[in-house]
CHARMM-style PDB file with segment names, atoms N, HN, CA, C and O in Angstrom:
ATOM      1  N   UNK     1      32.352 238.238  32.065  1.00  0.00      PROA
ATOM      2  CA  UNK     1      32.464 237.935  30.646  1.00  0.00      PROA
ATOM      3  C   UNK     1      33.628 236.969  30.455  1.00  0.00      PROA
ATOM      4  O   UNK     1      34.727 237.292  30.905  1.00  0.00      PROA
ATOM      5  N   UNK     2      33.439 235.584  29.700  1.00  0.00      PROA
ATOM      6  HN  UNK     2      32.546 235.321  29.334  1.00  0.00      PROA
ATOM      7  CA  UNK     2      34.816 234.915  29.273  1.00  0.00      PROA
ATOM      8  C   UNK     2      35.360 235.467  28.065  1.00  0.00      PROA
ATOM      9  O   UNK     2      34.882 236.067  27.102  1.00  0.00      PROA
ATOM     10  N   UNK     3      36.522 235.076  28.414  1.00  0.00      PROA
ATOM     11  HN  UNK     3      36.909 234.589  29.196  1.00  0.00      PROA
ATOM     12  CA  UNK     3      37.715 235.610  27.939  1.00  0.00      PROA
ATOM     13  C   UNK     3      37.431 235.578  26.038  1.00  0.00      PROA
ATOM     14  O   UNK     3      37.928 236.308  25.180  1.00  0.00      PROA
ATOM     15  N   UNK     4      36.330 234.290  25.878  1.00  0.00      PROA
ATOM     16  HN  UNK     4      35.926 233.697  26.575  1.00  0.00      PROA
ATOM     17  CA  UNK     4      36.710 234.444  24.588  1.00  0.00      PROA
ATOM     18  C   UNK     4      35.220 235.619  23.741  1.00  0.00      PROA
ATOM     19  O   UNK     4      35.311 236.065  22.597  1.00  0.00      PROA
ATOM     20  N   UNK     5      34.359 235.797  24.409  1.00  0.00      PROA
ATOM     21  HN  UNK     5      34.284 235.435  25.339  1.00  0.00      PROA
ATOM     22  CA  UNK     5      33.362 236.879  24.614  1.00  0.00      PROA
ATOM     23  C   UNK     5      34.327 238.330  24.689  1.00  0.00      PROA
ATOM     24  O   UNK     5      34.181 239.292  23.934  1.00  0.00      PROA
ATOM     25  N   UNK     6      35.343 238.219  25.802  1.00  0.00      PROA
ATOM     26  HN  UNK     6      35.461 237.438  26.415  1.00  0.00      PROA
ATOM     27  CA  UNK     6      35.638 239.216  25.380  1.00  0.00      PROA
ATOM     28  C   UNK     6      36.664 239.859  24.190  1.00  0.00      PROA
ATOM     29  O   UNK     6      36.532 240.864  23.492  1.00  0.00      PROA
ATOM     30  N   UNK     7      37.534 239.042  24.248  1.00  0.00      PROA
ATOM     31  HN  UNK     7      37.641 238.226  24.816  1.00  0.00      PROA
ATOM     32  CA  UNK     7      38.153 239.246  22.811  1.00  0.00      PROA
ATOM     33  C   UNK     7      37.413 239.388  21.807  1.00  0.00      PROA
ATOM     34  O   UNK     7      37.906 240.193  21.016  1.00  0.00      PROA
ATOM     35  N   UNK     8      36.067 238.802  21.351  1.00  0.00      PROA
ATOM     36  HN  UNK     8      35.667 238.149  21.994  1.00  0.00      PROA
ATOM     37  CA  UNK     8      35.350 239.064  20.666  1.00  0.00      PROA
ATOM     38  C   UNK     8      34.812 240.347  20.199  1.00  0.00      PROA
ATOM     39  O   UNK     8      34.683 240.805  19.063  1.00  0.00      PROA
ATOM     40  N   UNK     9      34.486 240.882  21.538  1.00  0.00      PROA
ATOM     41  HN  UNK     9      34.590 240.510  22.461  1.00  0.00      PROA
ATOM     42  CA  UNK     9      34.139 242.464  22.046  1.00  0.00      PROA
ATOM     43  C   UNK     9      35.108 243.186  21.416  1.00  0.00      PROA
ATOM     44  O   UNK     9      34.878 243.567  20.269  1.00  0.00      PROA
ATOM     45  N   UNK    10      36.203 243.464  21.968  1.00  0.00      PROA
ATOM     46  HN  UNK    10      36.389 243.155  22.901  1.00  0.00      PROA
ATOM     47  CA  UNK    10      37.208 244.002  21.377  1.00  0.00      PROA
ATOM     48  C   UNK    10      37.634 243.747  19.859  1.00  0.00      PROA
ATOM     49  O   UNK    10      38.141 244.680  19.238  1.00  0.00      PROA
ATOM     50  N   UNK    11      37.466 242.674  19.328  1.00  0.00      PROA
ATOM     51  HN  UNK    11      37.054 241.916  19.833  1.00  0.00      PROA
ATOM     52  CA  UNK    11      37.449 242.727  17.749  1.00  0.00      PROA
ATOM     53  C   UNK    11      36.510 243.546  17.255  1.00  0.00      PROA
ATOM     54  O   UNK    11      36.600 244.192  16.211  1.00  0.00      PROA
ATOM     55  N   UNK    12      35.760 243.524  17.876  1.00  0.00      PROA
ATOM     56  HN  UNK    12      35.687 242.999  18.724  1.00  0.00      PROA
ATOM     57  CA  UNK    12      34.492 244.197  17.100  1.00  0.00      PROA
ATOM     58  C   UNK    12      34.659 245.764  17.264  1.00  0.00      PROA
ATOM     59  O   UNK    12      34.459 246.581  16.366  1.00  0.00      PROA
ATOM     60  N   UNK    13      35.047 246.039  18.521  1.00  0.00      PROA
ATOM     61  HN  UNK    13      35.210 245.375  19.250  1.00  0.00      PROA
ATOM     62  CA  UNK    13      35.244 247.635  18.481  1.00  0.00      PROA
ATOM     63  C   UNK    13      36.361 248.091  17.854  1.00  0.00      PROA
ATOM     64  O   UNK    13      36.537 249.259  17.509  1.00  0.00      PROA
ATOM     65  N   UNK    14      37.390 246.864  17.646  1.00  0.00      PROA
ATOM     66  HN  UNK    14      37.247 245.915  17.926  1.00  0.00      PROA
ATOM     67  CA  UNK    14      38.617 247.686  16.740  1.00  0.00      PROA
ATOM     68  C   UNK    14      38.068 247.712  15.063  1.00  0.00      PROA
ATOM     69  O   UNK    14      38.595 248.261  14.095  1.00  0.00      PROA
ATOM     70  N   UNK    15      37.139 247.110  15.123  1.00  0.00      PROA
ATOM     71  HN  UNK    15      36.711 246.663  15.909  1.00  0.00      PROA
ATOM     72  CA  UNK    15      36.816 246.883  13.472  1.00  0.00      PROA
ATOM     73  C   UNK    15      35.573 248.205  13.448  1.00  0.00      PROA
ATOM     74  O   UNK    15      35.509 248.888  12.426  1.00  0.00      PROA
ATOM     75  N   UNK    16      34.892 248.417  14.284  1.00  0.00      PROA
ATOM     76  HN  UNK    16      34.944 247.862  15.115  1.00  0.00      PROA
ATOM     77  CA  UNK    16      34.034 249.941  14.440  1.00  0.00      PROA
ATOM     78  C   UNK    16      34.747 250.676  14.084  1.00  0.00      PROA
ATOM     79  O   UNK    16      34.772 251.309  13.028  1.00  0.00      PROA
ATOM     80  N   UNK    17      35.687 250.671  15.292  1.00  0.00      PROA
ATOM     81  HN  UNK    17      35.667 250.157  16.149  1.00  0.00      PROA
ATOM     82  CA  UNK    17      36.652 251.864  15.072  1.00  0.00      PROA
ATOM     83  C   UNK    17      37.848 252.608  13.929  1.00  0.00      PROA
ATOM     84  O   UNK    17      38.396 253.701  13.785  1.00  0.00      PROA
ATOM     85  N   UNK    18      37.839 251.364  13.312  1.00  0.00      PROA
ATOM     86  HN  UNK    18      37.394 250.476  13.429  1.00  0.00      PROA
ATOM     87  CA  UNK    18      38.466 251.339  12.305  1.00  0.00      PROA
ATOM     88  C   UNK    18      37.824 251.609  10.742  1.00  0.00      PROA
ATOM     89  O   UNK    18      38.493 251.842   9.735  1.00  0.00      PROA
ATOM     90  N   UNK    19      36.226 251.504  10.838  1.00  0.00      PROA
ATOM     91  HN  UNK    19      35.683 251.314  11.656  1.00  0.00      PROA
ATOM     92  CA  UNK    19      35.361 251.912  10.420  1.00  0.00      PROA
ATOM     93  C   UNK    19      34.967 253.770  10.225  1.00  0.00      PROA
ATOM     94  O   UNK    19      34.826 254.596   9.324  1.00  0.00      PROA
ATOM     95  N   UNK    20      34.922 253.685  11.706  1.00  0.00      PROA
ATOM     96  HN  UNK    20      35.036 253.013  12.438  1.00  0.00      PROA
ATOM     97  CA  UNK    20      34.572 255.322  12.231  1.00  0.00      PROA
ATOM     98  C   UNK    20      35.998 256.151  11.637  1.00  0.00      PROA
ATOM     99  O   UNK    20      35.907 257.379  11.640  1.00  0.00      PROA
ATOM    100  N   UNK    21      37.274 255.562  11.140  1.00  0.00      PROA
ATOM    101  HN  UNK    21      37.348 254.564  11.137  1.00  0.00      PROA
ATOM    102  CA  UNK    21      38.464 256.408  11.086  1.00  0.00      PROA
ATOM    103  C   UNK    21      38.293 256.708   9.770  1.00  0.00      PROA
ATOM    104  O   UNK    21      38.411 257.862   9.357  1.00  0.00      PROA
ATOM    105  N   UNK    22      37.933 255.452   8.823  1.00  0.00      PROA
ATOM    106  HN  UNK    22      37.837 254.515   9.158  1.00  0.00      PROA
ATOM    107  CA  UNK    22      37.718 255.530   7.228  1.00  0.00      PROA
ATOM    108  C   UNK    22      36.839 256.631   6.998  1.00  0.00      PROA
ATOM    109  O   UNK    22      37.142 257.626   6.339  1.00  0.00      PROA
ATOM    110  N   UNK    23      35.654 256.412   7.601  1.00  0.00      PROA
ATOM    111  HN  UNK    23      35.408 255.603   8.136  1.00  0.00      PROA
ATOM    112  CA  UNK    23      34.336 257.604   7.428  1.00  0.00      PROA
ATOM    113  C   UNK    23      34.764 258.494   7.759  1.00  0.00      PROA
ATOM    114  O   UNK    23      33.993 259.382   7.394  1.00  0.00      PROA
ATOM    115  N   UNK    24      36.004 259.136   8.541  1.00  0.00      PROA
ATOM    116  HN  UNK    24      36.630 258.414   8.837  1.00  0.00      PROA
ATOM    117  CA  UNK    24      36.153 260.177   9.493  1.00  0.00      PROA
ATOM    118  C   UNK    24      35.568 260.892  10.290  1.00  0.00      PROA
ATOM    119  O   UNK    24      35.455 262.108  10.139  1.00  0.00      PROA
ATOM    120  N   UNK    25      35.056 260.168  11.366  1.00  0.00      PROA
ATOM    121  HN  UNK    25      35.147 259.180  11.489  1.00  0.00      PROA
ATOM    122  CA  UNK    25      33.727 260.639  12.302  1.00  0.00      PROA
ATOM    123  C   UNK    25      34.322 260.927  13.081  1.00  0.00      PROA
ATOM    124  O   UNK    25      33.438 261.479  13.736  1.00  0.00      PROA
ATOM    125  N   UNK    26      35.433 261.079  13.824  1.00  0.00      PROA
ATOM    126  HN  UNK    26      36.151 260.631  13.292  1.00  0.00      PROA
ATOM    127  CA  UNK    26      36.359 261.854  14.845  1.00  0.00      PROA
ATOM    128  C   UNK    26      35.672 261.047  16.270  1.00  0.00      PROA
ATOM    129  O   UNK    26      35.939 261.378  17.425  1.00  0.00      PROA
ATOM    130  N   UNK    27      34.941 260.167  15.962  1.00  0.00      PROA
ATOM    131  HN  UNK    27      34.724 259.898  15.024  1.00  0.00      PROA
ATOM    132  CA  UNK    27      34.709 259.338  17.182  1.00  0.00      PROA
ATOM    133  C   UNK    27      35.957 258.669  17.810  1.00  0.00      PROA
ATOM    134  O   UNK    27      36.745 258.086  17.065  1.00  0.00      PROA
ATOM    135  N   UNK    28      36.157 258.721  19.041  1.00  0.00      PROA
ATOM    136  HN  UNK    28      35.517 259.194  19.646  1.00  0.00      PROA
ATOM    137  CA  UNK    28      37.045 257.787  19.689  1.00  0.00      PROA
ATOM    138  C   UNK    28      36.422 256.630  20.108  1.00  0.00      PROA
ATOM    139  O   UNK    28      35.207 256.453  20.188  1.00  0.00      PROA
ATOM    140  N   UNK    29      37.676 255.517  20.483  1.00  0.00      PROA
ATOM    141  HN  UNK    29      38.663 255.661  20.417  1.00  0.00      PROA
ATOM    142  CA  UNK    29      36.868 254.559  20.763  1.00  0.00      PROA
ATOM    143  C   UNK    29      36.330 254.295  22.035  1.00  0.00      PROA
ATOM    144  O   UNK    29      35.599 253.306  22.102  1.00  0.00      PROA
ATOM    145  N   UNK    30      36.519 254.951  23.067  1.00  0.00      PROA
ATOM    146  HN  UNK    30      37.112 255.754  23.013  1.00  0.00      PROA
ATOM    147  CA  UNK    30      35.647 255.340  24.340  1.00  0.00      PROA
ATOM    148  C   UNK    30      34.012 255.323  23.944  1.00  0.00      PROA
ATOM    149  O   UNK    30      33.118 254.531  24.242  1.00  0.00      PROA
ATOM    150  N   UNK    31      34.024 256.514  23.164  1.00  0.00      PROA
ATOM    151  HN  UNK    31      34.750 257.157  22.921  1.00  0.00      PROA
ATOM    152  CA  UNK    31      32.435 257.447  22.633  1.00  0.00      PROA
ATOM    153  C   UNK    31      32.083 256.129  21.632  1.00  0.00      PROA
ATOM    154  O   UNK    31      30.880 255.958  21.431  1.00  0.00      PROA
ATOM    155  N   UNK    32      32.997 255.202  20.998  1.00  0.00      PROA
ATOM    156  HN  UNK    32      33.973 255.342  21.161  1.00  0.00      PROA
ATOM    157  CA  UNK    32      32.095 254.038  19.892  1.00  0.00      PROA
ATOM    158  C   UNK    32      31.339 253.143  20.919  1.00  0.00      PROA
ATOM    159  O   UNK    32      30.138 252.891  21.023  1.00  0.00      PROA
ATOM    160  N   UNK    33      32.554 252.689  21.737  1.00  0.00      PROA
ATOM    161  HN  UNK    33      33.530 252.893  21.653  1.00  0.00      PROA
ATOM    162  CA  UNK    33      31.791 252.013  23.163  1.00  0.00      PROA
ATOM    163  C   UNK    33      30.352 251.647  23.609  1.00  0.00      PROA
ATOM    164  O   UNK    33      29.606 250.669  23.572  1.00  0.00      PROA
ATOM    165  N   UNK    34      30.340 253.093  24.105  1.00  0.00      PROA
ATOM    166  HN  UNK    34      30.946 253.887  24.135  1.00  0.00      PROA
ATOM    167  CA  UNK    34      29.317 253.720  24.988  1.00  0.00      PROA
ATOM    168  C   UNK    34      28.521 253.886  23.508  1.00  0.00      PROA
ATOM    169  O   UNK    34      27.644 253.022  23.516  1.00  0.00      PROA
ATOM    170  N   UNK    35      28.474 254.524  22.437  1.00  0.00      PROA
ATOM    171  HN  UNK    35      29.187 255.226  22.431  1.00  0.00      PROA
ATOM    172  CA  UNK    35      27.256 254.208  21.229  1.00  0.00      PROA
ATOM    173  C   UNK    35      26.723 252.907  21.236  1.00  0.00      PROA
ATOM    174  O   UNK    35      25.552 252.526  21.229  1.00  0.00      PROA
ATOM    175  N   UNK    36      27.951 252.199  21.252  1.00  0.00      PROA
ATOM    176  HN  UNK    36      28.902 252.508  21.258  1.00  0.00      PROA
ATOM    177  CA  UNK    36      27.437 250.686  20.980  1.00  0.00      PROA
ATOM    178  C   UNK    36      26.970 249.935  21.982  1.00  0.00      PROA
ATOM    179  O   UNK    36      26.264 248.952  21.755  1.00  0.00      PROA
ATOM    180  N   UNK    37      27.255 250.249  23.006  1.00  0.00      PROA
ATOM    181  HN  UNK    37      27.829 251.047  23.191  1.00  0.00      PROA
ATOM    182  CA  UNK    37      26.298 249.867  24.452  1.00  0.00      PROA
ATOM    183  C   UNK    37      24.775 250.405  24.056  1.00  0.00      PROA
ATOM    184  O   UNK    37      24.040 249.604  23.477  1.00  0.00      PROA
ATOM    185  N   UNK    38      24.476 251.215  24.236  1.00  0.00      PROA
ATOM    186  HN  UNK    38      25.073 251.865  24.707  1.00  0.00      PROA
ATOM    187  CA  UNK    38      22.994 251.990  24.017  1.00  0.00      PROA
ATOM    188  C   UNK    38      22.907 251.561  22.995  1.00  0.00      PROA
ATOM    189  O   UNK    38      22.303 252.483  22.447  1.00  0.00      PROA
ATOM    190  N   UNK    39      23.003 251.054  22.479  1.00  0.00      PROA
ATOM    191  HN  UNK    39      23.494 250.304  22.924  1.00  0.00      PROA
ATOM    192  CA  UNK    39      22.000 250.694  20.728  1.00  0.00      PROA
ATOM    193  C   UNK    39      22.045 249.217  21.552  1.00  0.00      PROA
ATOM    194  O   UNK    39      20.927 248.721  21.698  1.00  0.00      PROA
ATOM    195  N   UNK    40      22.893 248.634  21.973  1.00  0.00      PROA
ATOM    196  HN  UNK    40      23.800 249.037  21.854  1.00  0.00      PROA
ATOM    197  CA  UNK    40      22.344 247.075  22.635  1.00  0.00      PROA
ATOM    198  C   UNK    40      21.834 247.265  23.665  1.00  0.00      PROA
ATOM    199  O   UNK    40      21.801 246.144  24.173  1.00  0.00      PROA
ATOM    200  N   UNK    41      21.269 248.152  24.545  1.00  0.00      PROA
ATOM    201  HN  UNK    41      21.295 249.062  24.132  1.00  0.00      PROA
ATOM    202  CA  UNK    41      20.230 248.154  25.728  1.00  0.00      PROA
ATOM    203  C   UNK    41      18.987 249.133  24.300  1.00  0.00      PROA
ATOM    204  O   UNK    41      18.169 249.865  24.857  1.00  0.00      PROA
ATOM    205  N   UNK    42      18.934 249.129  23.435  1.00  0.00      PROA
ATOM    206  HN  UNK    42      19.599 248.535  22.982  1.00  0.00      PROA
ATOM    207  CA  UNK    42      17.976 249.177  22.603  1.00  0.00      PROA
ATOM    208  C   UNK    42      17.673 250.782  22.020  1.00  0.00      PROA
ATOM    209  O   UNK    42      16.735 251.101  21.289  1.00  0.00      PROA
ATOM    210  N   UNK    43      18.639 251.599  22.511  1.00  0.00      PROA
ATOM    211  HN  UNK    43      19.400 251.340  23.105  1.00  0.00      PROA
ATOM    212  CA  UNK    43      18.513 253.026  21.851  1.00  0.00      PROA
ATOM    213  C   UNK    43      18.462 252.818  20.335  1.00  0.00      PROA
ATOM    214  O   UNK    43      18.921 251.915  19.636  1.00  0.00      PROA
ATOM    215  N   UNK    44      17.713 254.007  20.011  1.00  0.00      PROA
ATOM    216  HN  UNK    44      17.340 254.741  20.579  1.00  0.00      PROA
ATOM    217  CA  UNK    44      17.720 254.526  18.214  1.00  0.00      PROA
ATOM    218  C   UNK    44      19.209 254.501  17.916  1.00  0.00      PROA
ATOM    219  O   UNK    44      19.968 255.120  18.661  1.00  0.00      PROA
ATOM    220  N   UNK    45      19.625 253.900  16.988  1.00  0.00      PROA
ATOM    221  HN  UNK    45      19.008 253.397  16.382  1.00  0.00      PROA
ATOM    222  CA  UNK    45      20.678 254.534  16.423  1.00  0.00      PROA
ATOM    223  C   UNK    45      20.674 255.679  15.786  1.00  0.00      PROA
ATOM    224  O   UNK    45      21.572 256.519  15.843  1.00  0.00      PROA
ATOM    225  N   UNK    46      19.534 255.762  15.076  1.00  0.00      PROA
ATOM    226  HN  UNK    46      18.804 255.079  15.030  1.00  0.00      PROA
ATOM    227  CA  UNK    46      19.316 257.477  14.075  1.00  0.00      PROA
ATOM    228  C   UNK    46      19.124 258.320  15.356  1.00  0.00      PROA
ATOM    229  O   UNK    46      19.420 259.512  15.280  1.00  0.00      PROA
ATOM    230  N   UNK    47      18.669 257.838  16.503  1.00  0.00      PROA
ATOM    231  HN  UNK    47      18.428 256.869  16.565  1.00  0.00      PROA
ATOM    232  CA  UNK    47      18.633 258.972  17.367  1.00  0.00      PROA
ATOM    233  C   UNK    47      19.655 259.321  18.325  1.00  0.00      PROA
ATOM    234  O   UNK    47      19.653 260.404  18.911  1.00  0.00      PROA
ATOM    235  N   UNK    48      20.652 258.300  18.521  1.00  0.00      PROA
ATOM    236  HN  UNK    48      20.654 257.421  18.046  1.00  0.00      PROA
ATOM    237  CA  UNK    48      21.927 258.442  18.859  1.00  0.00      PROA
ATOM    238  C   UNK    48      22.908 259.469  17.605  1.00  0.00      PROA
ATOM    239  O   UNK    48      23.269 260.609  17.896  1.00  0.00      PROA
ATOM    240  N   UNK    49      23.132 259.020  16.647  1.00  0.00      PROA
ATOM    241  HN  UNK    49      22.839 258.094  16.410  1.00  0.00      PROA
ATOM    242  CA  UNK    49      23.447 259.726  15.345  1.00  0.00      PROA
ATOM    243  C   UNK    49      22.827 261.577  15.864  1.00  0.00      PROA
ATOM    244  O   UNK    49      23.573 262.507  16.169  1.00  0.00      PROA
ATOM    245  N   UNK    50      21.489 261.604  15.817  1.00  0.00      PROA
ATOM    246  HN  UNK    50      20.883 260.848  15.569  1.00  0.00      PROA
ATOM    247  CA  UNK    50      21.142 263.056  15.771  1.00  0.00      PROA
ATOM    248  C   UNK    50      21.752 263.448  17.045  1.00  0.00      PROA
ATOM    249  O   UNK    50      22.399 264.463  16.787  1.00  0.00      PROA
ATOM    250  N   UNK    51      21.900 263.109  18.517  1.00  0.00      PROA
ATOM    251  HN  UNK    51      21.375 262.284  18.726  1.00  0.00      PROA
ATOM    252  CA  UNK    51      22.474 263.691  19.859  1.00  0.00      PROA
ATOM    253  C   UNK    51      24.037 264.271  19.176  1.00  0.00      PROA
ATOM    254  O   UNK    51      24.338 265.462  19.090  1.00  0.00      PROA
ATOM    255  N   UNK    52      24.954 263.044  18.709  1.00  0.00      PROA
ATOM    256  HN  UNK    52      24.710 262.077  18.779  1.00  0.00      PROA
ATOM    257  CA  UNK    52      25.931 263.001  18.402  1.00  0.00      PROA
ATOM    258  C   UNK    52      26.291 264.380  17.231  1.00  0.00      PROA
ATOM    259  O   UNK    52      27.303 265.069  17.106  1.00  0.00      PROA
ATOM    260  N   UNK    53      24.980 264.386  16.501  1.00  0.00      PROA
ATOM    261  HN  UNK    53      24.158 263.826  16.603  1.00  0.00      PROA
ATOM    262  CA  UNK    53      25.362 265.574  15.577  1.00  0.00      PROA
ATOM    263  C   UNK    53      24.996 266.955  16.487  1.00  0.00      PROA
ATOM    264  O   UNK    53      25.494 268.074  16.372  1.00  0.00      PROA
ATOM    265  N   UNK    54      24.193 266.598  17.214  1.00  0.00      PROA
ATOM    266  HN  UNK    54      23.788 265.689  17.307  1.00  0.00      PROA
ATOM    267  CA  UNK    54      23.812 268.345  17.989  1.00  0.00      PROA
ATOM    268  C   UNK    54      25.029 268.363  18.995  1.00  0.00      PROA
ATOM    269  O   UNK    54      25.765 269.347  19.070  1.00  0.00      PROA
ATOM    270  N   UNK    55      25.182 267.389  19.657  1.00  0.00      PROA
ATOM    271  HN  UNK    55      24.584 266.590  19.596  1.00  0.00      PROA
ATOM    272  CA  UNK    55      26.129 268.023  20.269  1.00  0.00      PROA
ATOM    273  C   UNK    55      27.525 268.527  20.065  1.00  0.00      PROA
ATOM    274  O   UNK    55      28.148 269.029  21.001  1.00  0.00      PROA
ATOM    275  N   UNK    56      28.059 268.398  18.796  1.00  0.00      PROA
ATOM    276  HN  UNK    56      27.553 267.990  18.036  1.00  0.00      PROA
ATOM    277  CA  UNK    56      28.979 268.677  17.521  1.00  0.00      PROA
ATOM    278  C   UNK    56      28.404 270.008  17.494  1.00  0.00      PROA
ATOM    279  O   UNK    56      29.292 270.787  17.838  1.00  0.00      PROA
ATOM    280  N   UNK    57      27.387 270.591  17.259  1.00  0.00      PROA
ATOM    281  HN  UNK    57      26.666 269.957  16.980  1.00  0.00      PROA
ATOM    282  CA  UNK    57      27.128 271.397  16.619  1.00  0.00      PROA
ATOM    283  C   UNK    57      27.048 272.474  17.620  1.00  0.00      PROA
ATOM    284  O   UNK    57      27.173 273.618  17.184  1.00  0.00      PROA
ATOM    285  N   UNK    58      26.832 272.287  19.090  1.00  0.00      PROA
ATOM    286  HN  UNK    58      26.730 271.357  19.444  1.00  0.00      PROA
ATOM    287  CA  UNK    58      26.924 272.931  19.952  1.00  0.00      PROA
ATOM    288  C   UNK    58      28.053 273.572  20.376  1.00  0.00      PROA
ATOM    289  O   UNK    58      28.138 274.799  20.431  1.00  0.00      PROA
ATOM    290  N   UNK    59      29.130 272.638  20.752  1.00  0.00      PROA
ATOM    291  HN  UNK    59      29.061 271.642  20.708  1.00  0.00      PROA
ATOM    292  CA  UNK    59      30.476 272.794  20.744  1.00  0.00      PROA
ATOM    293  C   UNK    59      30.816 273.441  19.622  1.00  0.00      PROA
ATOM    294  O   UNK    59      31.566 274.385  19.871  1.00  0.00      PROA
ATOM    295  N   UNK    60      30.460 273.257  18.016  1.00  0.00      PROA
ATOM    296  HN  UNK    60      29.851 272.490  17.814  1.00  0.00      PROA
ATOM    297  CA  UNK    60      31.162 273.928  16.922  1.00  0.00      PROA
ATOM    298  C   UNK    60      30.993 275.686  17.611  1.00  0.00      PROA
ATOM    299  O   UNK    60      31.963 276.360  17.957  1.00  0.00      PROA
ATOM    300  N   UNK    61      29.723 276.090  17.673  1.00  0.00      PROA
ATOM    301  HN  UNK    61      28.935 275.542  17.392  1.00  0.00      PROA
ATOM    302  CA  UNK    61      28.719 277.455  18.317  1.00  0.00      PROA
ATOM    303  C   UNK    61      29.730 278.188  19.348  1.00  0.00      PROA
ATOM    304  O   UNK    61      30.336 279.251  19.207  1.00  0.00      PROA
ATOM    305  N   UNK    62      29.715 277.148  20.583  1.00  0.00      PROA
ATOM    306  HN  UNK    62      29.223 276.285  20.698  1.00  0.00      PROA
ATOM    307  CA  UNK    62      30.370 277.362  22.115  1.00  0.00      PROA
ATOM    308  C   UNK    62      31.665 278.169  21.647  1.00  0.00      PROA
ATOM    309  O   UNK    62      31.951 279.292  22.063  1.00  0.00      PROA
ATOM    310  N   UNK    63      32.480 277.359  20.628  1.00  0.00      PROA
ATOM    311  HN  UNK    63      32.247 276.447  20.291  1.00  0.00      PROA
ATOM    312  CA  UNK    63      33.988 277.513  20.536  1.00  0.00      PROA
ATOM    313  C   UNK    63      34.145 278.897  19.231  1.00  0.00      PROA
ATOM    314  O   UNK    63      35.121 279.645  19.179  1.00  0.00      PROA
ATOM    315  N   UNK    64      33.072 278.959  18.380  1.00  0.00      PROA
ATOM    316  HN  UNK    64      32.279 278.351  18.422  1.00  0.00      PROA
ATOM    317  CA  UNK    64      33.583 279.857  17.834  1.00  0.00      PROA
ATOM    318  C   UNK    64      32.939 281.420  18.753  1.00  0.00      PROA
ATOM    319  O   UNK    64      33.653 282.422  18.749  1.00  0.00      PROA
ATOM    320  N   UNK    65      31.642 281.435  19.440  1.00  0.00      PROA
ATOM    321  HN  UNK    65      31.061 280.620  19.443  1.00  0.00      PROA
ATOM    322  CA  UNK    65      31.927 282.194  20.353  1.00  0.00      PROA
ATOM    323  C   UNK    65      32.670 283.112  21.490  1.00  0.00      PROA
ATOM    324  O   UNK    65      32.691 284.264  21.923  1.00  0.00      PROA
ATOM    325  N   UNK    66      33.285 281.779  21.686  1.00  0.00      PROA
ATOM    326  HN  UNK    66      33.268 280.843  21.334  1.00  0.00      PROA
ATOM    327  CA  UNK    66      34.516 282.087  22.599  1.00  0.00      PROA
ATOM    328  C   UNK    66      35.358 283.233  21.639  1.00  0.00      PROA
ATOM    329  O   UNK    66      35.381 284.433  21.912  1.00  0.00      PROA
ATOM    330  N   UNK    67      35.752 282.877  20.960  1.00  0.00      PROA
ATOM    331  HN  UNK    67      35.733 281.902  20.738  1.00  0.00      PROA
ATOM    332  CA  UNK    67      36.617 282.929  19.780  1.00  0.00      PROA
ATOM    333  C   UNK    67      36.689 284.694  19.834  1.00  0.00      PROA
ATOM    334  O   UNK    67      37.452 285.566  20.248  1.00  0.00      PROA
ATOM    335  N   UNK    68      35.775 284.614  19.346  1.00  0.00      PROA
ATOM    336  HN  UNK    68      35.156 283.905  19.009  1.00  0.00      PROA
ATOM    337  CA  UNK    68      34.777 286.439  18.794  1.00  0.00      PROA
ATOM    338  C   UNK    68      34.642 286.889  19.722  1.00  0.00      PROA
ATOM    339  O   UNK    68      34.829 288.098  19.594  1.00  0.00      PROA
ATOM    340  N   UNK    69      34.273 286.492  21.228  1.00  0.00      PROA
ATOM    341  HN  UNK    69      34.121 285.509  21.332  1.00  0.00      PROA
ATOM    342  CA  UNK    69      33.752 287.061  21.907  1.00  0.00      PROA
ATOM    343  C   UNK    69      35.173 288.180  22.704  1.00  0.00      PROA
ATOM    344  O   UNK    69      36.230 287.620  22.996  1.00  0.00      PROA
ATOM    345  N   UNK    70      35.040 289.403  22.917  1.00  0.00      PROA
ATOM    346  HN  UNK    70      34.182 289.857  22.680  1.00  0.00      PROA
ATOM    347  CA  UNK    70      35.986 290.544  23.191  1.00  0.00      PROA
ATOM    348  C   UNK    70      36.284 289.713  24.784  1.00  0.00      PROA
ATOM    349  O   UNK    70      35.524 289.159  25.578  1.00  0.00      PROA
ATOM    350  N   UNK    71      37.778 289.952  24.766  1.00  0.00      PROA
ATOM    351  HN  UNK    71      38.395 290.402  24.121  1.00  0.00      PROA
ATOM    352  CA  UNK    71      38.390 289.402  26.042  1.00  0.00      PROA
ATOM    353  C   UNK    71      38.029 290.247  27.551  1.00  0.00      PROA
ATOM    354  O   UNK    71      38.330 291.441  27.567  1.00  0.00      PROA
ATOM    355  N   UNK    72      37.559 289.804  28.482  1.00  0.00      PROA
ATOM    356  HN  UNK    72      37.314 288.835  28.469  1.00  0.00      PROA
ATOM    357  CA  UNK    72      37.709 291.174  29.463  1.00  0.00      PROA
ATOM    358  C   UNK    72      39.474 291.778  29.932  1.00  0.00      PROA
ATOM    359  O   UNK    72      40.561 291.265  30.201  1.00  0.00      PROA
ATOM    360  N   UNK    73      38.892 293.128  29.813  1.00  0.00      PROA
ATOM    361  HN  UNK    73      38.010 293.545  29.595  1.00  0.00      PROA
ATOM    362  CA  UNK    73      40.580 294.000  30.029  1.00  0.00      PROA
ATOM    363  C   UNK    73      41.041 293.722  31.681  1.00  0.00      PROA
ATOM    364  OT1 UNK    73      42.102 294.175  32.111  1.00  0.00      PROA
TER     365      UNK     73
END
């Protein structure tokens, strides 16, 4: 990639990301990355969006489990 491609790149993910902070989507910019890679090799975005919400929702489950769940003695 040249240099000015990539600076480009990087504008663009600081302006995502800076996006994703306003909305408060708790995305980092690693995870905007890698979204924004797969939507340019041609993934759903609504179907990226739904992974992104289940797997939120999994972890929400996992952790309050833990939580409740009686410690072994």
């Amino acid at each position: 990639m040249d240099p000015e491609a990539a600076r480009h790149a990087r504008d663009s993910l600081d302006l995502v990301f800076h996006m994703s902070n306003i909305l408060d989507t708790g995305l980092d910019r690693h995870t905007l990355s890698v979204l924004i890679a797969l939507c340019e090799m041609g993934f759903s975005p609504e179907a990226l969006a739904a992974v992104v919400k289940e797997l939120r929702r999994e972890t929400s489950v996992s952790s309050s489990a833990a939580k409740t769940a009686p410690s072994a003695p």
